[in-house]
C-alpha positions as CSV (number, residue, x, y, z in Angstrom):
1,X,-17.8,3.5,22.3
2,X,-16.2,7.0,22.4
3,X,-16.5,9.4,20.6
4,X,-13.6,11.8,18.3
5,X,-13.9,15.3,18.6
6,X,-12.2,17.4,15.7
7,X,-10.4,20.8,15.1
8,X,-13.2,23.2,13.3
9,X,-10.8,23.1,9.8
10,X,-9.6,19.6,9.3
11,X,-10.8,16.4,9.0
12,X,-9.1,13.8,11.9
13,X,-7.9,10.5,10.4
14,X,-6.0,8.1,12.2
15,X,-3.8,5.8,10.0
16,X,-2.7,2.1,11.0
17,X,0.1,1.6,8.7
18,X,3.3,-1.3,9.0
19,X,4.7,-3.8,7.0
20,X,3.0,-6.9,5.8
21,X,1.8,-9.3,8.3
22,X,2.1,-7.1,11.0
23,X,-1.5,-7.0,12.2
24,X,-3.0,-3.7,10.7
25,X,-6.7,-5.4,9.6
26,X,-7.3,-6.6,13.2
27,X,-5.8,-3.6,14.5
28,X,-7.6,-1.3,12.8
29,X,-10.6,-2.8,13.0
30,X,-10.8,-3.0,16.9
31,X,-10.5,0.5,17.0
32,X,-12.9,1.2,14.3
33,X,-15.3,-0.5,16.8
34,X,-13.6,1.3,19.9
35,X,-14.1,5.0,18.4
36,X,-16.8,4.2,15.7
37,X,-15.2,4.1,12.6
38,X,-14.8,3.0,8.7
39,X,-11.9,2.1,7.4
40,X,-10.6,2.7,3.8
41,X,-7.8,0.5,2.4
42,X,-4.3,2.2,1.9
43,X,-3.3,-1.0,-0.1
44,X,-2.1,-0.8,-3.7
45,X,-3.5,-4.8,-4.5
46,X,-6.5,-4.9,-2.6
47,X,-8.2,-2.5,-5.0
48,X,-8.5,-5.3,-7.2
49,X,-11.6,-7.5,-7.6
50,X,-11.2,-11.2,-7.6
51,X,-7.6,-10.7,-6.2
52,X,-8.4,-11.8,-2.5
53,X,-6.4,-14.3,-1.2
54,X,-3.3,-13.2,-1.8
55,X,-3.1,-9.7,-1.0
56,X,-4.7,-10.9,2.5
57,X,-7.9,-8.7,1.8
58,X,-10.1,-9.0,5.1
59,X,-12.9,-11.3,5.3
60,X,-16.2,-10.5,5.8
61,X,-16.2,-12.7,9.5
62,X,-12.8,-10.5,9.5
63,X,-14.4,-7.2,9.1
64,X,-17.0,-8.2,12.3
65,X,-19.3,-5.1,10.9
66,X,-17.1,-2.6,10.1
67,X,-17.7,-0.9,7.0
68,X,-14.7,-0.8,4.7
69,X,-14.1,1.7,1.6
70,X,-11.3,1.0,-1.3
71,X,-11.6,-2.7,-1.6
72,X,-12.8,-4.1,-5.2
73,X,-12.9,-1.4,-6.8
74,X,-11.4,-2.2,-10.3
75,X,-11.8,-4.9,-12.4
76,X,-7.7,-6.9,-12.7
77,X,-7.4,-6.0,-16.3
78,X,-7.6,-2.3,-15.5
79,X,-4.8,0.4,-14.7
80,X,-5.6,2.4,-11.7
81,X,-3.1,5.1,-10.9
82,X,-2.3,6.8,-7.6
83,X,-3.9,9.7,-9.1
84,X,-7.1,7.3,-9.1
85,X,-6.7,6.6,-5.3
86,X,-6.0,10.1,-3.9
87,X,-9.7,11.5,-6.2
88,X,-11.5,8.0,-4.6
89,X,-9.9,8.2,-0.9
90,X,-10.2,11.7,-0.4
91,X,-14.2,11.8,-1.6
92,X,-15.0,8.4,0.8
93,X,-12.6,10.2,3.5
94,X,-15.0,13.1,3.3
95,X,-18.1,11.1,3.4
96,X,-17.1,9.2,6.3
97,X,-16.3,12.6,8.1
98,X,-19.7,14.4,7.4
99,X,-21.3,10.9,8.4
100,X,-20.1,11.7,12.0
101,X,-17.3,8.4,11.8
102,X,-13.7,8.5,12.2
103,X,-12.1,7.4,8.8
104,X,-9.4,4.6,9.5
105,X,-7.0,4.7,6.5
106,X,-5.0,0.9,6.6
107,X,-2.7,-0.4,4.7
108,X,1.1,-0.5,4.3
109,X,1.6,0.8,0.6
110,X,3.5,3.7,2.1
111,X,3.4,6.0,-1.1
112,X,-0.5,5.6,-0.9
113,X,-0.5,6.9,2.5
114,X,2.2,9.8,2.6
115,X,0.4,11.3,-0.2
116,X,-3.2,11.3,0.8
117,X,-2.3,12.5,4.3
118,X,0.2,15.4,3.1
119,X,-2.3,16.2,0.4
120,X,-0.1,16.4,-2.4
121,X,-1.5,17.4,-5.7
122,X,-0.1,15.2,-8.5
123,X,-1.3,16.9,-11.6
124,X,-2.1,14.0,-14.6
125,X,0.4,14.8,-16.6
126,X,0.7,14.8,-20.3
127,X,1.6,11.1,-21.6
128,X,3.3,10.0,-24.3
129,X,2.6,6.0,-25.0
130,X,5.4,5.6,-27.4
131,X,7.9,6.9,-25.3
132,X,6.5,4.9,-22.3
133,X,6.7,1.2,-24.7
134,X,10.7,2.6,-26.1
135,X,11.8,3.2,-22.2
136,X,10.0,-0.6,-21.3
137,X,11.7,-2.0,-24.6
138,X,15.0,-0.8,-22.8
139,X,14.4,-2.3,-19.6
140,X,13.5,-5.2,-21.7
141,X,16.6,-5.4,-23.4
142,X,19.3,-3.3,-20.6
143,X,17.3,-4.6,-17.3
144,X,15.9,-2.2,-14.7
145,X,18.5,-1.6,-13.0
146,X,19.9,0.5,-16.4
147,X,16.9,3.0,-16.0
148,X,17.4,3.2,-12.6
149,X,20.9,4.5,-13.7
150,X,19.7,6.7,-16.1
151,X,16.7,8.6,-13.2
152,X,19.6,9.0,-11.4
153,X,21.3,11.4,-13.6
154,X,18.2,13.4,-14.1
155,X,16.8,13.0,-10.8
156,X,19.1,11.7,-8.2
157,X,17.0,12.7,-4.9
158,X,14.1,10.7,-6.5
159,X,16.2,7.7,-7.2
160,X,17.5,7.4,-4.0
161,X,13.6,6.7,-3.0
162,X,13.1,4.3,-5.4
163,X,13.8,0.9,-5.9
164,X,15.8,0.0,-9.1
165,X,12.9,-2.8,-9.0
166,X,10.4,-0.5,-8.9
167,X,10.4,-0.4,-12.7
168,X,6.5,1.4,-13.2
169,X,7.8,4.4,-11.3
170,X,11.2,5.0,-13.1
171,X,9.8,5.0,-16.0
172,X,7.1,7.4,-15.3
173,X,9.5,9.8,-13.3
174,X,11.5,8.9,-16.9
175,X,8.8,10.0,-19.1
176,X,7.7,13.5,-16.9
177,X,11.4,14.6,-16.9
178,X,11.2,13.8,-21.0
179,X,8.0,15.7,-21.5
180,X,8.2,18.7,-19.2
181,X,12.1,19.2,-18.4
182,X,11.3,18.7,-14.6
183,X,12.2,16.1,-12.6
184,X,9.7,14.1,-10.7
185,X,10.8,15.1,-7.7
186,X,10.4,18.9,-8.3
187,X,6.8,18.6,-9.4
188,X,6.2,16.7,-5.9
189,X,7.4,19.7,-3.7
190,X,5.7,21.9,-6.4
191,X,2.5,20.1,-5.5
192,X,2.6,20.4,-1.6
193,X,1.8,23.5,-1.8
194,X,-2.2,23.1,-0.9
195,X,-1.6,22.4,3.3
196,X,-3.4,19.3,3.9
197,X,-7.3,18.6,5.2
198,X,-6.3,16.2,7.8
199,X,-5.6,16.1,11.3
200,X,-3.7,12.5,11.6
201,X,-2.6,10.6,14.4
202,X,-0.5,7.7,12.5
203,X,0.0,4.2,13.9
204,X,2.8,2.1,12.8
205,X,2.8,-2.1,14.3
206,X,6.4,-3.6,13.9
207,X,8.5,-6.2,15.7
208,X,12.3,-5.5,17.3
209,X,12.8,-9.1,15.8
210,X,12.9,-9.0,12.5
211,X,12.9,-12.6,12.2
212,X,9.5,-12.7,13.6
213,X,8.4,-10.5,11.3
214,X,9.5,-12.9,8.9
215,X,8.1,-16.3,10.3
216,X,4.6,-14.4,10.3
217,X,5.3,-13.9,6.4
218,X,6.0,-17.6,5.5
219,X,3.2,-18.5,7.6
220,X,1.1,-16.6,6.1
221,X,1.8,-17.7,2.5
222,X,1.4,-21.5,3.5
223,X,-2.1,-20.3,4.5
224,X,-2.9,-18.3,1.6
225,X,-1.8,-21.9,-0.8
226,X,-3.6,-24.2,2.0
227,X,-7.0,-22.2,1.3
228,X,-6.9,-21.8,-2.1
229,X,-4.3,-19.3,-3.7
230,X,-3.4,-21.0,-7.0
231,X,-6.9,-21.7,-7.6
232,X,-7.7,-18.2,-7.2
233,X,-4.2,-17.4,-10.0
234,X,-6.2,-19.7,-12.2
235,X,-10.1,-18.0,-12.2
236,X,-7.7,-15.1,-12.7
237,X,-6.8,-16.0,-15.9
238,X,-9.5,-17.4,-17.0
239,X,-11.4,-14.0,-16.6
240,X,-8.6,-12.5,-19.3
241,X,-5.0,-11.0,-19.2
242,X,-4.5,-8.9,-16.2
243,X,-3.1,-5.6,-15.7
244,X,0.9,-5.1,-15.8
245,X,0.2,-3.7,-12.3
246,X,-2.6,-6.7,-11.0
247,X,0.1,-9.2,-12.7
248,X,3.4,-8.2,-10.8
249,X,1.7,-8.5,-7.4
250,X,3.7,-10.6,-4.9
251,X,2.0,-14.0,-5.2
252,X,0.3,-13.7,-8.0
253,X,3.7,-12.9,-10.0
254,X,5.4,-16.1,-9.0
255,X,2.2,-18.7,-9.6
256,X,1.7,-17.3,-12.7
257,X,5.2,-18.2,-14.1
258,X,4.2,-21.4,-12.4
259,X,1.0,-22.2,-14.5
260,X,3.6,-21.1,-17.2
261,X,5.6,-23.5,-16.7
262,X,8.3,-21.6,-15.6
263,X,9.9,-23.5,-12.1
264,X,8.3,-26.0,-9.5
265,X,5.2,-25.0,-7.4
266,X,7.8,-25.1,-4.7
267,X,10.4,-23.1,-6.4
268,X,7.3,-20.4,-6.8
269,X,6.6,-20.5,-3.1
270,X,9.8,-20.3,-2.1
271,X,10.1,-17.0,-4.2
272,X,6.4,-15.6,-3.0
273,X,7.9,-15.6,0.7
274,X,11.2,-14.4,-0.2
275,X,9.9,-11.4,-2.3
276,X,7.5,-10.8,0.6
277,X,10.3,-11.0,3.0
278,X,11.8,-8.4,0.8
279,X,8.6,-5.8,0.7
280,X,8.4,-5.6,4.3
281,X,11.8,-4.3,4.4
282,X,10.7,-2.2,1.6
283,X,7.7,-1.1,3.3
284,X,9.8,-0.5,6.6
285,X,12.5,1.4,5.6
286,X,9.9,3.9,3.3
287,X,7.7,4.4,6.9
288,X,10.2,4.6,9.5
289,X,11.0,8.2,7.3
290,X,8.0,9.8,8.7
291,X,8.6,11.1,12.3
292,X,5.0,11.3,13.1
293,X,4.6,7.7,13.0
294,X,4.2,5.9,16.5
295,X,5.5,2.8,16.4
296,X,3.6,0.1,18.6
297,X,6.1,-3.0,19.0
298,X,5.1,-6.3,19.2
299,X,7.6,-7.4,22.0
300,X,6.8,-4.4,24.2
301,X,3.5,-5.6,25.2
302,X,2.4,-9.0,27.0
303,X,-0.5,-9.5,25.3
304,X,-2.7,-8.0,21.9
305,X,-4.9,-6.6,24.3
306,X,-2.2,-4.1,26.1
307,X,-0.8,-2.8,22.4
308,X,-4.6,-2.1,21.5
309,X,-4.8,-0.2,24.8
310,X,-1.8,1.5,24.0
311,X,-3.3,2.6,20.6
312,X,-6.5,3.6,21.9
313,X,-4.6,6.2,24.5
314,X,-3.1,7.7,21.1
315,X,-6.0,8.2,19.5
316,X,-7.9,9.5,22.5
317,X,-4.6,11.5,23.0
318,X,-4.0,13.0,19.2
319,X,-7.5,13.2,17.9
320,X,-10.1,13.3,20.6
């Protein structure tokens, strides 16, 4: 096992990010065991408790010892902002530091990840729950794609980061702009201001096939329904309504308008792959912004062994 020195004023993290399905638990976790560290999840779904099979949250065969931080925390039927996760990673981050380990942080929700390592300080903002219920009634009634519209004229370099999907974030950037007169994106760089605790060396695992990519996906979701998926979308309900957040995850989202009786069971997995398909691209396109990401491809190695050797030189390079 080797050890990881570290600069007298920051903390050294070394991130294993990538899009779904790309290998980042195994990854991670082989080099938690190579440079004797923890690893704390940097993924928006696997926070929730009872919500295992589908967001592909490691086993505890998986894990093989490991300690990992960020997993099961909340209950389904509770919000948890990425205010929530920056106070929660950053305290376990610390921990794990002063514990003499090297925190691992995993995970692909690239928002997660470029905020905790850049150290930006989202202040909790005042709220305004009637606004926030008229701005959902409109994209109720004039679809998502309408809002979108409408961030783009108060904050156009926000909304060319944001998917007109990604209907929870417009219509918080929405509801900031209307409550302080400062777009979204202004408060970020306002925020940044703090320099950042961490000394990173960042790990990104993606395929020069993108078709590959892919077929890993829809494997993956045959596995997840072969093992018990849709039983796990039914204990879910059972145990009460879930979160707007918890009940828009990819695979949970689609078997739940199954149950509904809205479409076939093969109509619904046909859509869990395809929206899957669709956040990898997502998650690609957000990571491939940050230059300090080094990119270990699949195709470039002849085995799992020589990438992991190939990640092991980084971190020995970057860190130790």
């Amino acid at each position: 096992m080797e050890t990881v020195c570290n600069r007298a004023d920051t903390i050294p993290l070394l991130v294993v990010c990538g899009p779904t399905a790309s290998g980042k638990t195994r990854l991670s976790i082989d080099l938690a065991k190579r440079f004797d560290g923890e690893v704390v999840s940097a993924d928006s779904m696997q926070i929730y408790r009872g919500m295992d099979i589908g967001t592909a949250k490691p086993t505890e065969a998986e894990k093989n010892g490991v300690p990992h931080h960020m997993l099961d925390i909340v209950d389904p039927d509770k919000a948890f902002s990425l205010v929530d996760f920056l106070h929660r990673a950053k305290a376990v981050i610390a921990d794990i530091h002063q514990r003499g380990k090297l925190p691992i942080l995993a995970g692909g929700t690239g928002l997660y990840i470029h905020s905790l390592v850049d150290n930006i300080q989202f202040q909790q903002a005042l709220s305004d729950p009637g606004l926030r219920e008229k701005l959902e009634q409109e994209a109720r009634e004039q679809g998502a794609e309408h809002l979108w519209a409408k961030l783009r004229d108060h904050d156009p370099e926000l909304s060319e980061r944001l998917h007109p999907n990604n209907l929870g974030r417009i219509i918080r950037a929405l509801e900031v702009y209307a409550l302080t007169g400062v777009p979204m994106s202004e408060w970020q760089r306002r925020s940044r201001r703090e320099p950042s605790p961490y000394h990173p060396c960042m790990l990104g695992l993606a395929f020069e096939n993108r078709q590959t990519l892919y077929d890993r996906i829809d494997t993956r979701v045959d596995r997840m329904l072969e093992v018990g998926l849709l039983d796990e979308v039914r204990a879910l309900i059972a145990g009460g309504p879930l979160s707007k957040t918890a009940a828009q995850a990819i695979g949970y989202k689609e078997l739940l308008d199954y149950l509904d009786a809205r479409g076939s069971l093969d109509e619904a997995v046909a859509l869990i792959k395809q929206s899957s398909r669709r956040y990898a691209k997502r998650q690609l396109t957000w990571l491939r912004r940050d230059p300090r990401i080094h990119w270990l491809i699949w195709e470039s190695f002849n085995s799992y062994e020589e990438l992991l050797e190939e990640a092991a030189r980084q971190v020995h390079d970057k860190i130790n």
